[in-house]
SEROSE-816663 format. One line per 5 residues: number of its first residue (from 1); their letters; for each residue x, y, z of C-alpha. Coordinates in Angstrom, 2 decimals. Layout:
# residues N
NUM = a = X,Y,Z  ...
//
This chain:
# residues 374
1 = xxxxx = -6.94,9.51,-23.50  -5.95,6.15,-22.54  -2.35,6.76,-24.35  -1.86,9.69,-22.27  -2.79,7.55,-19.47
6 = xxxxx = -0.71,4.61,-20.21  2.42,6.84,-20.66  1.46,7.93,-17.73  1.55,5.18,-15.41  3.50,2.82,-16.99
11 = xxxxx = 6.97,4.12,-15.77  5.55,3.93,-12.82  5.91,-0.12,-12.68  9.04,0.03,-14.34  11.79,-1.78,-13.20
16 = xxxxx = 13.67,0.00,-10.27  16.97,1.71,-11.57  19.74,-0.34,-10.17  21.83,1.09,-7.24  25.09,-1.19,-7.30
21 = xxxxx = 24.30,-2.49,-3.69  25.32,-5.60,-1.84  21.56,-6.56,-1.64  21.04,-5.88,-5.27  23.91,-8.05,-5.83
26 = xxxxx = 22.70,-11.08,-3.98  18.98,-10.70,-4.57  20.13,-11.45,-8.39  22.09,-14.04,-7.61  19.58,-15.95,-5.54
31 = xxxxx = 16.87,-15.14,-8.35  19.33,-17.22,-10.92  19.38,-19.92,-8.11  15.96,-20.36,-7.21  15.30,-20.25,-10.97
36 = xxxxx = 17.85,-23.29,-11.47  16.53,-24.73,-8.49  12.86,-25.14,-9.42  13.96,-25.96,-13.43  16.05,-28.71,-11.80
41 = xxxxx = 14.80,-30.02,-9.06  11.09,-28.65,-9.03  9.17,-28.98,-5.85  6.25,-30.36,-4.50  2.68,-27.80,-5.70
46 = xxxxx = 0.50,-27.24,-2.51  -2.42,-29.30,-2.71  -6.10,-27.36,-2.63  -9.14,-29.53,-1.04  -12.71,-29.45,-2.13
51 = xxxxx = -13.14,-27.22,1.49  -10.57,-25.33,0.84  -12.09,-24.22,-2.58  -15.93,-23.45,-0.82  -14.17,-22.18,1.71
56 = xxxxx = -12.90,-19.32,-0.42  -15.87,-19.21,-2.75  -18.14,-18.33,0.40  -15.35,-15.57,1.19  -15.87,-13.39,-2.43
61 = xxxxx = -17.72,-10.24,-1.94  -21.08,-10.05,-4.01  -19.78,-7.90,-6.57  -20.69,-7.85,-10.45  -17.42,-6.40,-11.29
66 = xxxxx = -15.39,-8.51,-13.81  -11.89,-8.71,-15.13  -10.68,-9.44,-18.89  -13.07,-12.94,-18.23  -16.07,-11.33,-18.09
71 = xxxxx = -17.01,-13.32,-14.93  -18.04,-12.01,-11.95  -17.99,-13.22,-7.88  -21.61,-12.99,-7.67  -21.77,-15.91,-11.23
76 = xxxxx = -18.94,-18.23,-9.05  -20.94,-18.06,-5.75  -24.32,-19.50,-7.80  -22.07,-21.95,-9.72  -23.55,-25.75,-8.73
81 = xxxxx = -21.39,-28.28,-6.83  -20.73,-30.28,-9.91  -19.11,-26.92,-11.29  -17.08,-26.45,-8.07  -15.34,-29.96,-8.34
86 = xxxxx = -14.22,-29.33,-12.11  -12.69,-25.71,-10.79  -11.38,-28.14,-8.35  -8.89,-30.05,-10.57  -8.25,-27.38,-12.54
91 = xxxxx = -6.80,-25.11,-9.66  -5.06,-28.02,-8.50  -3.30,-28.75,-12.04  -2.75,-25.00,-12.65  -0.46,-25.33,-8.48
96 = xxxxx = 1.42,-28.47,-9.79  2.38,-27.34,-13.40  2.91,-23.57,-12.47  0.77,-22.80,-15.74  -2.41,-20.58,-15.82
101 = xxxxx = -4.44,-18.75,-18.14  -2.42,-15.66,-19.77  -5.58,-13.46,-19.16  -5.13,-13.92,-15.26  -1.34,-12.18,-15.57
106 = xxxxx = -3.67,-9.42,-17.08  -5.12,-6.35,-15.16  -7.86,-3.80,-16.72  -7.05,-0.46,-14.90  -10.09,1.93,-14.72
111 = xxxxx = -9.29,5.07,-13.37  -11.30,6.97,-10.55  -10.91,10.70,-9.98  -9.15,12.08,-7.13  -11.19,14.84,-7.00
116 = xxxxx = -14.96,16.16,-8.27  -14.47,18.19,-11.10  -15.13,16.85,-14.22  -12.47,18.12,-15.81  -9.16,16.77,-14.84
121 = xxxxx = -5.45,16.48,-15.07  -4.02,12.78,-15.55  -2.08,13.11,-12.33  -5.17,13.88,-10.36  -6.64,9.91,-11.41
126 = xxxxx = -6.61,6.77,-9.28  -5.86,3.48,-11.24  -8.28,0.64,-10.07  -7.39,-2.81,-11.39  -9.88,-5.12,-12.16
131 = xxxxx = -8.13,-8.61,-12.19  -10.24,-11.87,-13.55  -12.19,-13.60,-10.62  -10.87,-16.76,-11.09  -7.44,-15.90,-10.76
136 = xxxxx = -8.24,-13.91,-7.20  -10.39,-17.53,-6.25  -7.34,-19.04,-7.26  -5.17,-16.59,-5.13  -7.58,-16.99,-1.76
141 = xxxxx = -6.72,-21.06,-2.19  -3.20,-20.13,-2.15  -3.25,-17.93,0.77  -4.71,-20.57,3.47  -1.40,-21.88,3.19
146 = xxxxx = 0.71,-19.13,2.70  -1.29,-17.50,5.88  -0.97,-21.36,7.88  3.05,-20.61,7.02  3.22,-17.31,8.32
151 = xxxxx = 1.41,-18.10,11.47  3.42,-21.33,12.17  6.10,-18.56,11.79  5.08,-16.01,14.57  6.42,-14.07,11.49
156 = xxxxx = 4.19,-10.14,12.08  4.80,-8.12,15.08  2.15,-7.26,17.01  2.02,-3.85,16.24  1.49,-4.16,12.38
161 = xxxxx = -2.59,-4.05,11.54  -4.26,-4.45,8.46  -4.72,-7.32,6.21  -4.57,-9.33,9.56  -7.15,-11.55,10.80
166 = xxxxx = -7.76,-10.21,14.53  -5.96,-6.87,14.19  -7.83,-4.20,13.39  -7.05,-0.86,12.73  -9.13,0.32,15.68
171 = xxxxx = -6.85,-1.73,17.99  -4.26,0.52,17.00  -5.33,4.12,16.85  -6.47,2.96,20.94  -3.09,2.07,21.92
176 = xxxxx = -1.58,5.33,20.45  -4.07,7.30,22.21  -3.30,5.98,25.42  0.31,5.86,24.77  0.16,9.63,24.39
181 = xxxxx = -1.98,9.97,27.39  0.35,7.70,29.30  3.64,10.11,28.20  2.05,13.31,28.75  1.42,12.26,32.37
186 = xxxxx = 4.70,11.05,33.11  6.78,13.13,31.33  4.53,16.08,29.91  5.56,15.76,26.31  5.62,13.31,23.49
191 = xxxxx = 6.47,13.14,19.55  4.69,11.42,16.96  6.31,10.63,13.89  3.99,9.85,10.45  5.45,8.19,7.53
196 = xxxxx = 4.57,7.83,4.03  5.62,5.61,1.69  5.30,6.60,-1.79  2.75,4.13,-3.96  3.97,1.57,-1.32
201 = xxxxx = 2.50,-1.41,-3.08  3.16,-0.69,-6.05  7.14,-0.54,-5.38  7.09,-4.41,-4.25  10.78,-5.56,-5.35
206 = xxxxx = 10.60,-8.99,-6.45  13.58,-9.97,-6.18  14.19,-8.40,-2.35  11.23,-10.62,-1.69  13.22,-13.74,-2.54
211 = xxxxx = 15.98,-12.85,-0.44  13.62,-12.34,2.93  11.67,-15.82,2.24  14.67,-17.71,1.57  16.43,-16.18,5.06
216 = xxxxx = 12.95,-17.20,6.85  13.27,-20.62,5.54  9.72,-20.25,3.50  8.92,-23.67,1.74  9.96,-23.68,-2.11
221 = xxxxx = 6.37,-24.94,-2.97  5.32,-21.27,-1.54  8.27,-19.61,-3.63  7.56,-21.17,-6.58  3.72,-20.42,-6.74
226 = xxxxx = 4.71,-16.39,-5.53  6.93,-16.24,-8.68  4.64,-17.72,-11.04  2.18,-15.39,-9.50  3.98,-12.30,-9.67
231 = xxxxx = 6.24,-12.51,-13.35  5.45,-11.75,-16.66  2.14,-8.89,-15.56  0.77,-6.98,-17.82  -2.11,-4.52,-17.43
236 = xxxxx = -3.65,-1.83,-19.92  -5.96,1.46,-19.70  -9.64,0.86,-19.64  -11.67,4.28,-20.44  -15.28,4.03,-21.56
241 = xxxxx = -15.11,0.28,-23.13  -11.71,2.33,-25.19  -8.37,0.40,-24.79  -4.54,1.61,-24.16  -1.82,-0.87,-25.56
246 = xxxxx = -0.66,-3.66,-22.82  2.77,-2.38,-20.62  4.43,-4.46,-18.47  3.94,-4.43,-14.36  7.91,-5.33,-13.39
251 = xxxxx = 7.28,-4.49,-9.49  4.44,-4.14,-6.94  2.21,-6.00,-5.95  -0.85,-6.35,-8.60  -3.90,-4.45,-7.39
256 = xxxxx = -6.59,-5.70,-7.04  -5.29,-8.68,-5.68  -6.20,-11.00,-2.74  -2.83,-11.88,-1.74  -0.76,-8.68,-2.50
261 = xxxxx = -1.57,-6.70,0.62  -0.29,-9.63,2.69  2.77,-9.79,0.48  3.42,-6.35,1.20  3.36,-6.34,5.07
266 = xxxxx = 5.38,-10.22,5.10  8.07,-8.26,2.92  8.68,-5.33,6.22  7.75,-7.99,8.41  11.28,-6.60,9.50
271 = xxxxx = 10.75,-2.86,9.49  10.12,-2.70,12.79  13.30,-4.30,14.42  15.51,-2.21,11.55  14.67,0.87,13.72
276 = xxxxx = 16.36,0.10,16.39  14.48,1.65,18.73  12.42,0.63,22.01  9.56,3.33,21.32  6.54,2.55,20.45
281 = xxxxx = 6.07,2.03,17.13  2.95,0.85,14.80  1.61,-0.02,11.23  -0.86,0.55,9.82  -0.38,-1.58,6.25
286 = xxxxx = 1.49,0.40,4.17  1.75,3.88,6.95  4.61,4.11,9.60  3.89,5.53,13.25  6.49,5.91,16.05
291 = xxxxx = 6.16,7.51,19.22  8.62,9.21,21.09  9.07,10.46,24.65  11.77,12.53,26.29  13.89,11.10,29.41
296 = xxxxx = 12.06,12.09,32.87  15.41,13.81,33.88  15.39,16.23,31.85  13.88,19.97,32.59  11.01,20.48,30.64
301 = xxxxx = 13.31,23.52,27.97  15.43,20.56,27.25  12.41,17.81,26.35  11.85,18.66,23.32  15.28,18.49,21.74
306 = xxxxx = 15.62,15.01,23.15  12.24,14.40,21.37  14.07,15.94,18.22  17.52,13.70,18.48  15.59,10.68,18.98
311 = xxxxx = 12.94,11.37,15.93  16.75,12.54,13.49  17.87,9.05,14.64  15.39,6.88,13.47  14.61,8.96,10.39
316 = xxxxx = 18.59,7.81,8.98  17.76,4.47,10.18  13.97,4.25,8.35  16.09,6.31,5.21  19.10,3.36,5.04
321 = xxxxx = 16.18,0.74,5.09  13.85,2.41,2.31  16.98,2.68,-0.33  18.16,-1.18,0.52  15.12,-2.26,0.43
326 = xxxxx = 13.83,0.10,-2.89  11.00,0.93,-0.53  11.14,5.31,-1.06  9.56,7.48,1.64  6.89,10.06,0.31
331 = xxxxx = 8.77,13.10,2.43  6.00,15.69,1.35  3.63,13.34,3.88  6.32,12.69,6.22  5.63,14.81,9.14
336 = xxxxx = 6.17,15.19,12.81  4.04,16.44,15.56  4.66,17.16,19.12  2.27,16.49,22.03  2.96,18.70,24.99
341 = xxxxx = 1.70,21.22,27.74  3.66,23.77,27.24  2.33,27.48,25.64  3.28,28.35,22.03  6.59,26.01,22.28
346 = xxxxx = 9.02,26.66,19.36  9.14,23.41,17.30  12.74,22.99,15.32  12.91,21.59,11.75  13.83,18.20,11.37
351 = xxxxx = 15.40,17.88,7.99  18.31,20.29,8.48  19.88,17.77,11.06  19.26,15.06,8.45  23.12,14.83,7.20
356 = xxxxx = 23.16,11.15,5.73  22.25,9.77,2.44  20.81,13.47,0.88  23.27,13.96,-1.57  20.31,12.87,-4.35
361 = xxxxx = 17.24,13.38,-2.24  15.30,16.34,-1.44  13.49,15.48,1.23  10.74,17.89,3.79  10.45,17.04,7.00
366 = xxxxx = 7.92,19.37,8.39  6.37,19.66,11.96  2.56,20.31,12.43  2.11,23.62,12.37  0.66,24.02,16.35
371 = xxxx = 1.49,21.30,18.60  -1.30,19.47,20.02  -1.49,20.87,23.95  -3.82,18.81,27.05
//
């Protein structure tokens, strides 16, 4: 079982297959330089305080799950102070010589059933990674800088939620409820567009990464820790104390992870502005949503194929982005849905008009199948 379970997942944290591009091109490049760079000329390690450390302690959930350590959050949150300041120069040596314990680079996946049978099929599973304490303590040091950076920054839009101190979720779903409200008043119709990216954080490029830090001027001391943090994974197939062989984890963000979900939405930080588009748009960590309304000119027959155009626009614009960017769109959960007052209106298909970029991708653009009516 856990070969059949480790063929199964690991090509899916394979290397992505290369595409040729201008990006690829230069992320490679700059991942030679930085390398040179930090063998050269290596840069200052962030420095983690004896607050900093409780700080994070206080912050682990009370679980007794553990990692390849065998150490749980609930045995690190009892530890004594005299325990805290030894973790204390340890952390801090493990930031200035970029060396830490192989078993942190190591994940044990579990995997959880997607549905309630007993009985299933390999691709109906959930892999769970359970990564060594220590190394997420270590991680939640790391981010009170890498968070002080981003904020100094004004680096997130507004409109992305999740993994965000201050912006919930809840924030969101209000804003597109009265944005919907708001358009149906004025103009009586309004299109909501929901995308899916497939396994979005587990499709991380690495490289791309380097290339969006380095344009926002992000400190090498940051860089350096990221890369250290992110090369050379591993991970195997835990099933009933049974083990698979280790496999390699050469993209994505590990799960599991404290810092990987805020990797993920730092990395589209630009997604947004890529559109091109003065709608409203929103995310929701790793889910799209853009909202569309029609001109107020138009008769209400023609409001819907503006809705239409505008939606085909942005779709080539969020399809360009995902292949630069080796950030694929999950088109089966890609769907549309139109708001209006209007009895039993006929709703066009989307992906016919899509005429850019298909000649490998089969994609299914779908509307709900009744449009929502008020």
């Amino acid at each position: 079982m856990c070969s059949i379970a480790k063929n199964h997942y690991e090509p899916q944290f394979s290397n992505h297959p290369p595409d040729h591009s201008e990006i690829e091109a230069e992320a490679e490049n700059l991942d030679l330089e930085i390398g040179n760079v930090l063998k050269n000329n290596p840069s200052p390690s962030i420095i983690i305080n004896y607050l900093d450390l409780k700080r994070s302690i206080s912050s682990l959930k009370n679980k007794n799950s553990t990692g390849v350590d065998g150490v749980s959050n609930r045995i690190i949150k009892i530890l004594p102070s005299n325990h805290l300041s030894f973790i204390l120069k340890c952390f801090n040596n493990f930031a200035k010589s970029l060396q830490t314990p192989l078993q942190w680079h190591t994940a044990k996946m579990i995997l959880l059933s997607k549905t309630k049978s007993r009985i299933i099929p390999i691709d109906e599973t959930r892999p769970i990674s359970l990564l060594p304490c220590f190394s997420k303590l270590f991680e939640k040091c790391f981010l009170l800088h890498f968070r002080r950076w981003i904020n100094d920054q004004g680096l997130l839009p507004d409109e992305q939620s999740g993994f965000r101190p201050g912006h919930n979720m809840a924030v969101r779903l209000v804003a597109i409820v009265g944005q919907i409200g708001q358009s149906l008043s004025e103009h009586t119709a309004a299109g909501g567009l929901f995308v899916d990216f497939r396994t979005a954080f587990n499709q991380l490029w690495f490289n791309g990464l380097w290339i969006k830090l380095t344009k926002l001027n992000c400190p090498m001391t940051l860089i350096s820790w990221l890369r250290h943090y992110l090369c050379n994974r591993k991970a195997f197939i835990d099933i009933k104390s049974s083990q698979s062989t280790v496999f390699n984890l050469a993209k994505g963000v590990p799960q599991g992870s404290v810092v990987g979900p805020v990797l993920f939405i730092v990395y589209h930080h630009d997604l947004l502005a890529s559109l091109e588009t003065i709608h409203w748009k929103h995310l929701f960590a790793d889910d799209l949503s853009i909202l569309f309304s029609p001109d107020s000119s138009l008769a209400p027959s023609n409001m819907i194929r503006d809705i239409t155009e505008q939606i085909i626009k942005v779709l080539n614009r969020l399809i360009d982005y995902s292949k630069s960017w080796k950030q694929p769109i999950n088109f089966n959960k890609t769907h549309w849905m139109l708001f209006n007052r209007q009895v039993a209106p006929k709703l066009p298909e989307i992906a016919p008009f899509l005429t850019r970029n298909f000649h490998s991708i089969r994609i299914l653009i779908t509307s709900n199948q009744k449009s929502t009516q008020t």
